[in-house]
Backbone as a printed PyTorch tensor [residue, N CA C, xyz], in Angstrom:
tensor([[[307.4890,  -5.3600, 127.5320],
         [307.3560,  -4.0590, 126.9320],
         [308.1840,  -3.0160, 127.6660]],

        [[308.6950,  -3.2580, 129.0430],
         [309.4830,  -2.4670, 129.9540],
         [310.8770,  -2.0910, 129.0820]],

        [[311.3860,  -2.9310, 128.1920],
         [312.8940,  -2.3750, 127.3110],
         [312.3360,  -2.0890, 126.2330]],

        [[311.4040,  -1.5040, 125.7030],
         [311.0760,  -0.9610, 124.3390],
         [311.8870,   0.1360, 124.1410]],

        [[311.9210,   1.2580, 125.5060],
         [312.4730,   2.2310, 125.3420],
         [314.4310,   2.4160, 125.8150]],

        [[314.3910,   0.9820, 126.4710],
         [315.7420,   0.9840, 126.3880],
         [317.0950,   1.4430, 125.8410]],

        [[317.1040,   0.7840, 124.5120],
         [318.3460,   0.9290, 123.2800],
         [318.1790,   2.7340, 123.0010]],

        [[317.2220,   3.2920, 123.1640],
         [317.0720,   4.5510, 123.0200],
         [317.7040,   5.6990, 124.0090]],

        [[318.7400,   6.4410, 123.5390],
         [319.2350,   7.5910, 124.4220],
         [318.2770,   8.5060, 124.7960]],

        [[318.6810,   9.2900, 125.4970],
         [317.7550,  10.1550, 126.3120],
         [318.0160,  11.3610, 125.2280]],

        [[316.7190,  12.2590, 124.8410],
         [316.7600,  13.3770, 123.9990],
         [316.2550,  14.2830, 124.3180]],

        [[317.0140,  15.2740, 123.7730],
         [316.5810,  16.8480, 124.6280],
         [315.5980,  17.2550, 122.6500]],

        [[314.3620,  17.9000, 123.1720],
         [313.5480,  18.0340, 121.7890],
         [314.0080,  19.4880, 121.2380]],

        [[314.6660,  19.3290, 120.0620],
         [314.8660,  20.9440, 119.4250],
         [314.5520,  20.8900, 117.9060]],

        [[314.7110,  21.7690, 117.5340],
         [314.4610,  21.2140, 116.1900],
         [315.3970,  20.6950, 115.1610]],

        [[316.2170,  20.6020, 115.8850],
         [317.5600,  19.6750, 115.2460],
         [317.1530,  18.0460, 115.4340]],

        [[316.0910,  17.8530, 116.6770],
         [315.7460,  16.2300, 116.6960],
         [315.0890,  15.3320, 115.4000]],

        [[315.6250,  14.5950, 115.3660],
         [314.6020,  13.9140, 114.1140],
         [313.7600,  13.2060, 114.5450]],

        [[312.6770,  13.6450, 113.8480],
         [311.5770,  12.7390, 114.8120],
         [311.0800,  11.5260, 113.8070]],

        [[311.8730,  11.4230, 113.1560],
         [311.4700,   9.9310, 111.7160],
         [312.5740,   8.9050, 112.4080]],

        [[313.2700,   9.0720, 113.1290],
         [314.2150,   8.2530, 113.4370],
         [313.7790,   7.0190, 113.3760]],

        [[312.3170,   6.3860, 114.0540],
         [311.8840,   5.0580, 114.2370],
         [311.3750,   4.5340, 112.8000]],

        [[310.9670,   5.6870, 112.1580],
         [310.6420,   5.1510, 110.3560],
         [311.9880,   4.8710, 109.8310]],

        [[313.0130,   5.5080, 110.1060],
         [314.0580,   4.9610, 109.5090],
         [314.5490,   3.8770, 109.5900]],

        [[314.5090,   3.0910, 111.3110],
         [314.9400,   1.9210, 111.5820],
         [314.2670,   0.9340, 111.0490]],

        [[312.7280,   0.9410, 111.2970],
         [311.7790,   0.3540, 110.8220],
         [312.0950,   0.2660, 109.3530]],

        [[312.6860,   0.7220, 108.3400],
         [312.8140,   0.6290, 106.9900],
         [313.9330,   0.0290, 106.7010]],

        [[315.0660,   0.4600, 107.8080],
         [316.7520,  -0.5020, 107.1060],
         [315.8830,  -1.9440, 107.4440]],

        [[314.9220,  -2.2320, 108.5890],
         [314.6270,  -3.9940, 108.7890],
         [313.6000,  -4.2880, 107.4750]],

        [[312.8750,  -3.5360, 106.9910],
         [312.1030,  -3.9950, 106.2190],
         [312.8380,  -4.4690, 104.8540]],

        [[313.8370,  -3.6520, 104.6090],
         [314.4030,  -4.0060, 103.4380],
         [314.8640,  -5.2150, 103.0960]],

        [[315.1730,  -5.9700, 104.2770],
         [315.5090,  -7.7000, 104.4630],
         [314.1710,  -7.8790, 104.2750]],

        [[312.9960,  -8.2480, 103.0940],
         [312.1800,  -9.1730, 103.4720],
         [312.1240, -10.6020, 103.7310]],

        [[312.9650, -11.5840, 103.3300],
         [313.3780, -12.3370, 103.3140],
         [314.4560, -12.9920, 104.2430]],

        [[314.0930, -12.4060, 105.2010],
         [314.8430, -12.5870, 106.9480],
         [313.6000, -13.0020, 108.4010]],

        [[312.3640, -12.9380, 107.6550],
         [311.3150, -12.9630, 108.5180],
         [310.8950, -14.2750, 108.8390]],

        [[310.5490, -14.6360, 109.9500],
         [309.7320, -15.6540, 110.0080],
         [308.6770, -15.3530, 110.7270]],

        [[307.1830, -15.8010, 109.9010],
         [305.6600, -15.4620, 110.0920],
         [305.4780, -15.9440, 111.5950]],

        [[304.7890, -15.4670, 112.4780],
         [304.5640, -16.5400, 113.8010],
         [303.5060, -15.2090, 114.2280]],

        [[302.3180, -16.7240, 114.4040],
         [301.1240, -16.3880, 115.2120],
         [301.4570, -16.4260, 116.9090]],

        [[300.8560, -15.1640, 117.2840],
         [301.0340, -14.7630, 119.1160],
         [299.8870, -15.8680, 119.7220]],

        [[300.3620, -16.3510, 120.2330],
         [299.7920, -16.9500, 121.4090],
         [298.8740, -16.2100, 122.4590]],

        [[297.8410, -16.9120, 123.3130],
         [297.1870, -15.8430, 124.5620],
         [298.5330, -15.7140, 125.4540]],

        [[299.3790, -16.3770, 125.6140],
         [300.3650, -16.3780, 126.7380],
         [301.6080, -15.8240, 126.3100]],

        [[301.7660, -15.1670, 125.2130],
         [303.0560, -14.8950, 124.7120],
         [302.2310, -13.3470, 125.0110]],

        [[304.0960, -12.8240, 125.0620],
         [304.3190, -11.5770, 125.9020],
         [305.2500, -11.0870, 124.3500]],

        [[305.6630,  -9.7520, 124.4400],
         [307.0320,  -9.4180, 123.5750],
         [308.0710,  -9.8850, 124.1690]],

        [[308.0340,  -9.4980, 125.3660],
         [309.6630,  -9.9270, 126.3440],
         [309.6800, -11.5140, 126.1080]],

        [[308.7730, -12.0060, 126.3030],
         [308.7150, -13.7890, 126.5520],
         [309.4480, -14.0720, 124.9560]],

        [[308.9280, -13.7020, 123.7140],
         [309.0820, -13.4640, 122.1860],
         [310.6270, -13.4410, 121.8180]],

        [[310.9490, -12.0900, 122.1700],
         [312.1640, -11.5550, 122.0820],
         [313.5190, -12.7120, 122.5900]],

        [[313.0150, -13.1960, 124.2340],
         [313.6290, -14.2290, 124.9470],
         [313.9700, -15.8450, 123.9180]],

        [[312.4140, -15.9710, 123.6310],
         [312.6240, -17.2360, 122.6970],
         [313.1000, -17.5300, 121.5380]],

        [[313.2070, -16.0620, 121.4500],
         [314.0190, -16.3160, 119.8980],
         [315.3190, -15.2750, 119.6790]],

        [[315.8800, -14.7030, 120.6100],
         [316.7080, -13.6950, 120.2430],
         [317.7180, -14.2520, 121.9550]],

        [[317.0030, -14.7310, 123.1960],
         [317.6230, -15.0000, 124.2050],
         [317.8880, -13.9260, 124.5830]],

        [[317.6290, -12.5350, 124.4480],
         [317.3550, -11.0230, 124.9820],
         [316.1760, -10.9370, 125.2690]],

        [[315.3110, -10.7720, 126.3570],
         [313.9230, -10.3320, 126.6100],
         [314.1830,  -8.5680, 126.4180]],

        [[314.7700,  -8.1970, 126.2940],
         [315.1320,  -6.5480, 126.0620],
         [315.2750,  -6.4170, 124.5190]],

        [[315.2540,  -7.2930, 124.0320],
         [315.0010,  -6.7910, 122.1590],
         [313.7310,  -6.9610, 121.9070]],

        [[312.7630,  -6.8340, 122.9000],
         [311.1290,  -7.0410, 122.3020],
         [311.1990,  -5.4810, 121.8040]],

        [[311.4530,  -4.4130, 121.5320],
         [311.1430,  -3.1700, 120.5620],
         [311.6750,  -3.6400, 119.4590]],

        [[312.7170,  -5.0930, 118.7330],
         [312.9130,  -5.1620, 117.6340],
         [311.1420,  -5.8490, 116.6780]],

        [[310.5230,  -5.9720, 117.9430],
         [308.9760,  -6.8540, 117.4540],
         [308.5020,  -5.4810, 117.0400]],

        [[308.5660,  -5.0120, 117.4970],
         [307.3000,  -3.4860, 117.7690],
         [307.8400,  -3.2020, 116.5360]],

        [[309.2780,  -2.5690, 116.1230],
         [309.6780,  -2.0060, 114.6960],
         [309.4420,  -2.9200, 113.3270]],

        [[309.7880,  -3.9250, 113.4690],
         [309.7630,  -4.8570, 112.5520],
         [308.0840,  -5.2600, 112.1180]],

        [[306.8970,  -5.1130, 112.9230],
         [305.4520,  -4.8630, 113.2170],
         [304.7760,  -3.9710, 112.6530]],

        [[305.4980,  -2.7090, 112.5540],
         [304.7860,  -1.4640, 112.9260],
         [303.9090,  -1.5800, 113.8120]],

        [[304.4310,  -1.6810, 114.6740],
         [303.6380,  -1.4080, 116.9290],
         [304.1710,   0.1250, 116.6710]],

        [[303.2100,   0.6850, 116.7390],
         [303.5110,   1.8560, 117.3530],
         [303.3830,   2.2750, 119.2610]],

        [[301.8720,   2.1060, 119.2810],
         [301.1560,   1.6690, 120.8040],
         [301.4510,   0.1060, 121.5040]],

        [[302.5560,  -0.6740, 122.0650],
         [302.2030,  -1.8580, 122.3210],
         [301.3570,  -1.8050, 122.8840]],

        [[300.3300,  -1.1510, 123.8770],
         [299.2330,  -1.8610, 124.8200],
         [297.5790,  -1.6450, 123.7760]],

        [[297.9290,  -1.4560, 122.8290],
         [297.1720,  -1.2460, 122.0680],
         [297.1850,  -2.0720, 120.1210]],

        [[298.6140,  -2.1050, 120.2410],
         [298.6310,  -2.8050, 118.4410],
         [299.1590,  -3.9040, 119.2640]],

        [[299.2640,  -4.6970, 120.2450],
         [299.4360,  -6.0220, 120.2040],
         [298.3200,  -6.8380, 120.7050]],

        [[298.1910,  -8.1480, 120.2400],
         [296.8980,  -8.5000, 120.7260],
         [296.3830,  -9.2090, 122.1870]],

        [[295.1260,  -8.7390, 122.5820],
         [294.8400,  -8.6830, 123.6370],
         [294.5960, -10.6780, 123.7520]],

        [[294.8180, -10.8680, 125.3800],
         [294.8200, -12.2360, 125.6470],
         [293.0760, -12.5690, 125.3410]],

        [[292.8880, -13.6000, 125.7780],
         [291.2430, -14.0830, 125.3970],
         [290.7150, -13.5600, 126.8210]],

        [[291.3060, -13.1720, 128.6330],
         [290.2690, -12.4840, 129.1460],
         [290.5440, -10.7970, 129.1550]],

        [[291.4770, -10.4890, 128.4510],
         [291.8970,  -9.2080, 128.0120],
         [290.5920,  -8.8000, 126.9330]],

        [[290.2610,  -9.4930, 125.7870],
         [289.8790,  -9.1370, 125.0000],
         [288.0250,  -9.1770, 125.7740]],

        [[287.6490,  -9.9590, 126.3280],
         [286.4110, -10.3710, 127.2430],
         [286.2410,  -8.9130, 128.0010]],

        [[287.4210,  -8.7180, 128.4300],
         [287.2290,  -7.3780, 129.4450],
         [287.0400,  -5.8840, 128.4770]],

        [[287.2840,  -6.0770, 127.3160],
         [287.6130,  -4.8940, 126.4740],
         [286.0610,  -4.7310, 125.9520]],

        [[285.4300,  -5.8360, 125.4130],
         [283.6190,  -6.1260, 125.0210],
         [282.8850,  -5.6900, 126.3060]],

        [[283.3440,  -6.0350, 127.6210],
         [282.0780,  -5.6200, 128.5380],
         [282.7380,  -3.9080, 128.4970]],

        [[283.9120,  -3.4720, 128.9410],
         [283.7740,  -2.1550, 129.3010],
         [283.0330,  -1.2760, 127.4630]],

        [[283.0150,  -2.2120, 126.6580],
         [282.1090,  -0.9550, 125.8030],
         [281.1180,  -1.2560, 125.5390]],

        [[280.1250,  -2.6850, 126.0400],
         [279.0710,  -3.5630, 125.6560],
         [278.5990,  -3.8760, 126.9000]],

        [[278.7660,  -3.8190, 128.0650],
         [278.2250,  -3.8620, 129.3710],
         [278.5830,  -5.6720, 129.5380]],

        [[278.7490,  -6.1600, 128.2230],
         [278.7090,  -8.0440, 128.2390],
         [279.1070,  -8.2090, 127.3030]],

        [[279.7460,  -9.2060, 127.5460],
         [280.1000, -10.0360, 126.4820],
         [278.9920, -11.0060, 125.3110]],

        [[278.0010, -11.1070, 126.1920],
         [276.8700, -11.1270, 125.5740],
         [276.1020, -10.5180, 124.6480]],

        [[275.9750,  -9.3370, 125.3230],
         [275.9760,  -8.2170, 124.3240],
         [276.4180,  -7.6780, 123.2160]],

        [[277.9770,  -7.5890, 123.0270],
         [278.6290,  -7.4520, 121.8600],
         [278.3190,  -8.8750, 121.1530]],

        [[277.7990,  -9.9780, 121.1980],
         [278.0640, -11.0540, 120.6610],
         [276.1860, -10.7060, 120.0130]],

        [[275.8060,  -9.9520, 120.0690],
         [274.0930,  -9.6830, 119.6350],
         [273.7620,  -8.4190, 118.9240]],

        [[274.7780,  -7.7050, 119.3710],
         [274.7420,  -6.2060, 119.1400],
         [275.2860,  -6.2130, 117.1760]],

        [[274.8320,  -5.8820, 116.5320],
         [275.6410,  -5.5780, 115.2130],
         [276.3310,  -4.4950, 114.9250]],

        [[277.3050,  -4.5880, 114.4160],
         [278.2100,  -3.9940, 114.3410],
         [278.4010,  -3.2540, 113.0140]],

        [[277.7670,  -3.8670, 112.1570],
         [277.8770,  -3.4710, 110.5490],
         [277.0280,  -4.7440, 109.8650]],

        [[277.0530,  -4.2420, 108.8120],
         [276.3550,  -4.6730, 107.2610],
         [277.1340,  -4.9570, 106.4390]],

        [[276.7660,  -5.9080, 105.8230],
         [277.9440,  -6.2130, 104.5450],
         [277.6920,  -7.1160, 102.7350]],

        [[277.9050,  -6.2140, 102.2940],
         [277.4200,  -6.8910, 100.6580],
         [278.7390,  -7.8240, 100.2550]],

        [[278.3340,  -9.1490,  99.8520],
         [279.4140, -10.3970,  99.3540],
         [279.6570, -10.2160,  98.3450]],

        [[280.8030,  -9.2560,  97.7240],
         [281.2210,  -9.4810,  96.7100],
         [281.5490, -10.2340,  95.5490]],

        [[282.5740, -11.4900,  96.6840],
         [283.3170, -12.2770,  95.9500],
         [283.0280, -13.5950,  97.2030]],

        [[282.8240, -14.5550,  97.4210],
         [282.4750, -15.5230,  98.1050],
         [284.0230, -16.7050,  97.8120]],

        [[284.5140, -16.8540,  99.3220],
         [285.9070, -17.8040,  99.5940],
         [285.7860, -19.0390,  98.3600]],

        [[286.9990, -18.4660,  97.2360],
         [287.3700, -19.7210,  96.7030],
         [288.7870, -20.5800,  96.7370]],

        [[288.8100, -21.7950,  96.0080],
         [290.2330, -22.7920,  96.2540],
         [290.3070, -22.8460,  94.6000]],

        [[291.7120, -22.4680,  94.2550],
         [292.3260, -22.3270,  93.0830],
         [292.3660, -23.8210,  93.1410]],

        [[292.7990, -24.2200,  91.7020],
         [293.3050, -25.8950,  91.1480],
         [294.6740, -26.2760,  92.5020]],

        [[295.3820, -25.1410,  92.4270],
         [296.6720, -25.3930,  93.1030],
         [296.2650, -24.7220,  94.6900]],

        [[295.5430, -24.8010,  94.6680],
         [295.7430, -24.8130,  96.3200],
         [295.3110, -23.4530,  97.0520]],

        [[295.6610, -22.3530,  96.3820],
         [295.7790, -21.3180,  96.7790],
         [294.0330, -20.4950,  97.5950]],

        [[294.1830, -19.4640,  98.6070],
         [292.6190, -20.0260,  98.9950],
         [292.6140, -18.4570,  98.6180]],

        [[291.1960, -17.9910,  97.7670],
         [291.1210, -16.6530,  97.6190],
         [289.9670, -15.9040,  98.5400]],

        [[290.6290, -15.3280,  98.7990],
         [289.6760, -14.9850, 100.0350],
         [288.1330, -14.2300, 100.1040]],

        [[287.0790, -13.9110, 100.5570],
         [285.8200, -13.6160, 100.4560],
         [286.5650, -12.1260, 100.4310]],

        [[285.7550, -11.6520,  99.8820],
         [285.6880, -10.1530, 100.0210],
         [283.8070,  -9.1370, 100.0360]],

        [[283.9550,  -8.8090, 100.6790],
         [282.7250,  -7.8510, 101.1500],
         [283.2560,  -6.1100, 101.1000]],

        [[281.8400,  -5.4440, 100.9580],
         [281.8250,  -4.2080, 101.3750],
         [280.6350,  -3.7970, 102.2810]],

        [[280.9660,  -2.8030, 103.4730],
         [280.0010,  -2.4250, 103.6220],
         [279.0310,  -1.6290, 103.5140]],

        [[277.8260,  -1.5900, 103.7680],
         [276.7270,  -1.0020, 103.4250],
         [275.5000,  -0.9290, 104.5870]],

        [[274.4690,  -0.0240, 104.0050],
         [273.5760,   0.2490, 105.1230],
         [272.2730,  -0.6390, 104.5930]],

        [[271.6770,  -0.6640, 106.3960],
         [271.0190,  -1.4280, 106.6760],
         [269.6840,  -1.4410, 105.2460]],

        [[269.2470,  -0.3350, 104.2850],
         [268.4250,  -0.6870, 103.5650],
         [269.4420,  -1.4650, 102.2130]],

        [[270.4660,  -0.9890, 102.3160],
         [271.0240,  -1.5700, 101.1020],
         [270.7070,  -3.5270, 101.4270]],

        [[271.7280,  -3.7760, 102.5880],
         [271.6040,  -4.6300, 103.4840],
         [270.2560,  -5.5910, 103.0360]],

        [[269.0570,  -5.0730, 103.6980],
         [267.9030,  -5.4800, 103.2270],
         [267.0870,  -6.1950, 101.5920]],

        [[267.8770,  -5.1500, 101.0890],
         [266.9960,  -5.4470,  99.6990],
         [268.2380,  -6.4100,  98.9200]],

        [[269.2170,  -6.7940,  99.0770],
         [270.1250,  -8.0730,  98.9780],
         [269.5010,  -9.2190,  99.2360]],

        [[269.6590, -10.2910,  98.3860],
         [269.3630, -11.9670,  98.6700],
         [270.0540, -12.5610,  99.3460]],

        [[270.0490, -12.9010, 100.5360],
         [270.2380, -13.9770, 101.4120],
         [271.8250, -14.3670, 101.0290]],

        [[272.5230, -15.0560, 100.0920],
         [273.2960, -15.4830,  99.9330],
         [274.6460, -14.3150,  99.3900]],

        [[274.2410, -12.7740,  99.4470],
         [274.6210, -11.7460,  98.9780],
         [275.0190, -11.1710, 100.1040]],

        [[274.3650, -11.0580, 101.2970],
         [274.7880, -10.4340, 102.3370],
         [275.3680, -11.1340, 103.8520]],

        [[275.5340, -10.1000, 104.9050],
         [275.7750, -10.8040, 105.7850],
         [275.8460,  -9.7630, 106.9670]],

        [[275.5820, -10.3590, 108.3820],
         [276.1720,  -9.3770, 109.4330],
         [277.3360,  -9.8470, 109.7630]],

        [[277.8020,  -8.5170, 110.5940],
         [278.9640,  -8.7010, 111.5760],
         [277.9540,  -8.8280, 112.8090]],

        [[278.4620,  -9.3250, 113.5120],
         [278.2720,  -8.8290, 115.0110],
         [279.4450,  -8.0760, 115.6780]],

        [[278.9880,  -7.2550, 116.8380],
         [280.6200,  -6.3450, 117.2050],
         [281.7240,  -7.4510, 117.8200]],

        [[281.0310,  -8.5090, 118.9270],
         [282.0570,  -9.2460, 119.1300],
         [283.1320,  -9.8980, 117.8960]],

        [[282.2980, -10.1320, 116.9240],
         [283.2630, -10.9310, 115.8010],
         [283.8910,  -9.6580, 115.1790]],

        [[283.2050,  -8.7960, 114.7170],
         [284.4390,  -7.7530, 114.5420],
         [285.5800,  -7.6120, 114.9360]],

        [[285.3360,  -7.2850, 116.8380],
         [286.7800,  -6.7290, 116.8580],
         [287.7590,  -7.7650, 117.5050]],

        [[287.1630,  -9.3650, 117.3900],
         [287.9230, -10.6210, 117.4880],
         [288.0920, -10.7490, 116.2090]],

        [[287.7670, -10.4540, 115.3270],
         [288.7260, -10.5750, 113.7320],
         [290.0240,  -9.8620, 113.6620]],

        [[289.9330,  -8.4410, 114.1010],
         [290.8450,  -7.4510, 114.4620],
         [291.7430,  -8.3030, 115.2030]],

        [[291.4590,  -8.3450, 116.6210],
         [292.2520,  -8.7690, 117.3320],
         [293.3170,  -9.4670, 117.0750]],

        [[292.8690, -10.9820, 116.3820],
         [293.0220, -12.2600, 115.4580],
         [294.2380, -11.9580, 114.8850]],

        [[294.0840, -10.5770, 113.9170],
         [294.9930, -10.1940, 112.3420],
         [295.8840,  -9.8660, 113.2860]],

        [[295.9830,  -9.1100, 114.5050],
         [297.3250,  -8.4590, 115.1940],
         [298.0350,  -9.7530, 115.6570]],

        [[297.3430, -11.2590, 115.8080],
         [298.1150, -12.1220, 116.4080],
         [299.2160, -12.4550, 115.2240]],

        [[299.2470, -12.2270, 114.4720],
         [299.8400, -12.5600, 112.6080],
         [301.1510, -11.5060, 112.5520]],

        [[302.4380, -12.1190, 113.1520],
         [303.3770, -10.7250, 113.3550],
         [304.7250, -11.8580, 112.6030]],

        [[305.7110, -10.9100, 112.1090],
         [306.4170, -11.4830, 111.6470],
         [307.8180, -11.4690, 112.7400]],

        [[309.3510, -11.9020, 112.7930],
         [310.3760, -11.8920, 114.0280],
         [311.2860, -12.3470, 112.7740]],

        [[312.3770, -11.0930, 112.8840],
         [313.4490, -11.0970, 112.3300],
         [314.5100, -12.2970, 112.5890]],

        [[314.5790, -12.9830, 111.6090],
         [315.9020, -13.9240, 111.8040],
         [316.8140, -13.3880, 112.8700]],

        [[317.5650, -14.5450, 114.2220],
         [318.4390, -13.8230, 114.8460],
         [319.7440, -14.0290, 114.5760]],

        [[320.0210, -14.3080, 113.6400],
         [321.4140, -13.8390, 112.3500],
         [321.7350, -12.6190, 112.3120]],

        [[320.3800, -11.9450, 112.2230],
         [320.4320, -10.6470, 111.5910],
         [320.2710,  -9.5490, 112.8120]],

        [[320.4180, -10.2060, 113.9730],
         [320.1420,  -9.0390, 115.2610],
         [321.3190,  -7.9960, 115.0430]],

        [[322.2820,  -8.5390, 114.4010],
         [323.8510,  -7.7230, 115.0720],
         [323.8230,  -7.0450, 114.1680]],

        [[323.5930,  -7.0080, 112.9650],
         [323.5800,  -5.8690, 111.5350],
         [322.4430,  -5.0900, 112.1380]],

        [[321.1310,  -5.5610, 112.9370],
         [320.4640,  -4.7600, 112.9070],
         [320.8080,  -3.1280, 114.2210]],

        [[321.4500,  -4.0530, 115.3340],
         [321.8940,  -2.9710, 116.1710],
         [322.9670,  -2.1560, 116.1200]],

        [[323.3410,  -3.1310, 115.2270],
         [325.1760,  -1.5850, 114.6110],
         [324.0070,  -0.6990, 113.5700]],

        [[323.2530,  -1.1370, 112.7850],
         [322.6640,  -0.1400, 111.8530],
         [321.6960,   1.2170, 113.2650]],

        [[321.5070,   0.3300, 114.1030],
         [320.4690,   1.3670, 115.1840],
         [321.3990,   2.1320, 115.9300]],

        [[322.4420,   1.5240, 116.0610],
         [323.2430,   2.4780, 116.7870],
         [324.1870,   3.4960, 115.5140]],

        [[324.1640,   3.1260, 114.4420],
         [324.6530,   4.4700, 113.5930],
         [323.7400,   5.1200, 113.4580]],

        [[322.4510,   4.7610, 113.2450],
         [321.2770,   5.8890, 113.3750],
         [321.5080,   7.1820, 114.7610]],

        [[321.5790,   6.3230, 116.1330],
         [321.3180,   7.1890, 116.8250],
         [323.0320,   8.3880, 116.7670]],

        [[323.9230,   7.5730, 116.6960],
         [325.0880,   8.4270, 116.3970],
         [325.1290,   9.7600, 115.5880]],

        [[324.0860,   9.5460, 114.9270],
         [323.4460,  10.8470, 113.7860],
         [323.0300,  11.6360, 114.6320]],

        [[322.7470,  11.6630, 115.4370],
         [321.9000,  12.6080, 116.3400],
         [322.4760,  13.1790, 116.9110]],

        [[323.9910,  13.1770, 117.2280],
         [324.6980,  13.8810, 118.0560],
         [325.3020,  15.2630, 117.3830]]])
């Protein structure tokens, strides 16, 4: 995460700065959808480690963050398994705790189905309060607990996509005509 801010010149703030600059970059990459390849984060994968394995630059891990929407890396990327352990006790005193504690209520909408062809449609819920909660049948509702909550969360941030590295060199002549605008 140490070269995120790298490729970036140093800026004096006036109101001539653009401050969309990173929505812009973030949008010339999005427009390739079809340049991505899906890849689940590992507990041991880093951005730099990322960037390295697939680009052989550990200094293009901010092309993860844009291509992501990372705004915060120490925060939108996902925490390791004793990262995430340490994150439940400092707001649950335990890990125990968050794993007992509920977190929410939830009415079953639509219950996980498998199309003829394969396709898996997913459960869908809303939530609701604890009397709604209550007066539901058994097979209608459900808890969260907080641990599974915010290890579901966690989970979805491991789900990041990494730009083909074909496409690194269109992408840094396009970042560097961006910043050329600025002058």
């Amino acid at each position: 995460m140490s070269f995120y801010f790298k490729p970036f010149p140093p800026v004096r703030y006036s109101l001539k700065t653009n401050i969309t600059l990173r929505y812009k970059m973030r949008e010339l990459v999005k427009q390739r959808k079809t340049i991505f390849y899906d890849y689940i984060v590992k507990d041991s994968d880093r951005p730099d480690i990322i960037a390295y394995k697939y680009y052989d630059d550990e200094s293009l891990d901010w092309v993860l963050f844009i291509t992501n929407d990372i705004i915060d890396p120490y925060y939108d990327w996902p925490l390791t398994q004793e990262g995430f352990n340490s994150y439940m006790r400092s707001l649950y005193g335990s890990v125990s705790s968050s794993q007992t504690t509920v977190y929410e209520y939830r009415k079953i909408l639509d219950k996980q189905s498998v199309r003829s062809d394969g396709t898996v449609i997913p459960k869908r819920t809303v939530v609701v309060d604890l009397n709604t909660y209550s007066s539901l049948a058994a097979p209608d509702r459900e808890i969260v607990y907080a641990y599974d909550y915010y290890l579901e969360e966690n989970d979805a941030k491991r789900r990041i996509k990494i730009l083909d590295k074909r496409f690194i060199g269109q992408l840094l002549r396009d970042v560097e005509i961006l910043f050329s605008e600025l002058d």
